[in-house]
N, C-alpha and C positions, 0 to 999 in steps of 0.2 A: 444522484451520483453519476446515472450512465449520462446525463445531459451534459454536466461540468467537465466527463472527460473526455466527451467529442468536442468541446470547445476548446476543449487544452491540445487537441492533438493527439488523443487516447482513440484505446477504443477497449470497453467492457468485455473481456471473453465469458464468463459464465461465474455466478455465482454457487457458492455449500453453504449453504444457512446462513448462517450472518458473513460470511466470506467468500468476499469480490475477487476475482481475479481479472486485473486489466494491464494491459501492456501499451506500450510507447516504443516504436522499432527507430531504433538505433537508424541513422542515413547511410546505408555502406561506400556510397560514393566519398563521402566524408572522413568516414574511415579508413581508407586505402590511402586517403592522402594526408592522414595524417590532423586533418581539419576539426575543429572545436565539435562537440555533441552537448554543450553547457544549455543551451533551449530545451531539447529531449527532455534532459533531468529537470530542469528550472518548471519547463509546463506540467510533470505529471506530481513534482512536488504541491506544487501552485493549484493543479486540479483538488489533491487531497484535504488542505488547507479551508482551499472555496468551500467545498464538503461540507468540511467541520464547523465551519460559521452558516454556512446555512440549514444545520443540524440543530444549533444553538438557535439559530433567529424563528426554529418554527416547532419547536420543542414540543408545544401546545397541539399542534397538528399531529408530527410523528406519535403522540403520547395522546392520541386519542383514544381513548379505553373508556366501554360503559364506566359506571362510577362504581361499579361493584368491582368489574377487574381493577381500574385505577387503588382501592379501597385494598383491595387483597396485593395487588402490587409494593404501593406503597407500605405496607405490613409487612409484608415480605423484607423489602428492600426499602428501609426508611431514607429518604431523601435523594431516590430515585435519582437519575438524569441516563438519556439517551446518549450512548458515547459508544465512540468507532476507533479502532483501532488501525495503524498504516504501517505496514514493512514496503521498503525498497530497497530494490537490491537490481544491479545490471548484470546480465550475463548472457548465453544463449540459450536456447530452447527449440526444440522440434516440435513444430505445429504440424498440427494433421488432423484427420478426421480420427476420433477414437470412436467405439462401439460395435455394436453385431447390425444384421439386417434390420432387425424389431425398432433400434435407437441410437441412432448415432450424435457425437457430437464435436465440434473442434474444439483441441484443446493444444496447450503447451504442456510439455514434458522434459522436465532438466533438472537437475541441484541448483541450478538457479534459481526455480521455482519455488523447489522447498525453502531456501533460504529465506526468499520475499515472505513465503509463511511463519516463517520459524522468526525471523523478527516481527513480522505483526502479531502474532501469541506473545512476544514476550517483550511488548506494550503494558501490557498490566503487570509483569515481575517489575518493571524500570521505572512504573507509575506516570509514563511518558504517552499523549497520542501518535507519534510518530518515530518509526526506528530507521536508522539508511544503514546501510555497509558501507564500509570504507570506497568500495568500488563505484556505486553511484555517487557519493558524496564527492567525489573525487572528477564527475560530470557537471556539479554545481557549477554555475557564474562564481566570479569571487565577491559579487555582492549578496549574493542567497547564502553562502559558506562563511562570509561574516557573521549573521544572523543565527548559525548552528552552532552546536556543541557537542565534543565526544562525551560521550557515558559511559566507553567501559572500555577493554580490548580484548575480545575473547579469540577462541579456540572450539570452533565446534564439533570437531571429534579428532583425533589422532592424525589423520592425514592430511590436514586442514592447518592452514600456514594462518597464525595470530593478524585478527583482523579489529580495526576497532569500527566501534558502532555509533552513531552521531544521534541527535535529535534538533528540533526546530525549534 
């Protein structure tokens, strides 16, 4: 994952257990003038995608478990598979060093952040690997925003102006 998304133009900020948190900065000189950001969105979609087929192409790898855990896995969970789930979402964020003297770490802090979580959690309600917000979606090329679809239009709490949400 951290390899495909310095390839794309990413870069991995830090993982929580099964979830990555990586970002792709917006060009501000771009921005000011008004100029396209359709690459940004195109490469960290693109990155996630790579991900996911090369998740699928080494299945056997990732899922290498003695045969006792494999045995207790597949019991557990008959007909197992290795699957990731992806929120995207554009917005800002205050990077900084967080933590005390003992451990510190950099990180981003924003409702934008949440969001990118709050649609990768609800990957598995949508039964989808991939969620966007209307606002990244909205960075797509119009050749990648061909290839999507909306799946819903929500409202995520009271304050919060009805956004719709896309998949790949």
């Amino acid at each position: 994952l951290h390899g495909i998304v310095v390839q794309c133009k990413g870069a991995a900020n830090k993982n929580i257990g099964d979830a990555f948190l990586l970002t792709w900065k917006l060009h501000e000189e771009r921005m000011v003038k008004g100029g396209s950001q359709e690459f940004v969105a195109d490469q960290a979609l693109l990155s996630l995608l790579k991900t996911t087929a090369e998740m699928a192409r080494h299945e056997d790898f990732i899922c290498n478990f003695s045969s006792t855990a494999l045995s207790i896995l597949y019991e557990r969970m008959p007909g197992y598979k290795c699957k990731m789930g992806c929120g995207l979402h554009m917005g800002w964020a205050v990077e900084g060093a967080i933590g005390s003297d003992k451990k510190i770490d950099a990180s981003y802090i924003s409702p934008h952040v949440n969001w990118a979580e709050f649609l990768e959690s609800s990957t598995k309600e949508y039964g989808v690997p991939v969620l966007m917000s209307e606002p990244f979606w909205r960075l797509l090329s119009p050749e990648l925003k061909k290839i999507t679809r909306q799946v819903d239009h929500i409202k995520k709490c009271a304050s919060d102006e009805v956004t719709g949400i896309y998949t790949f």
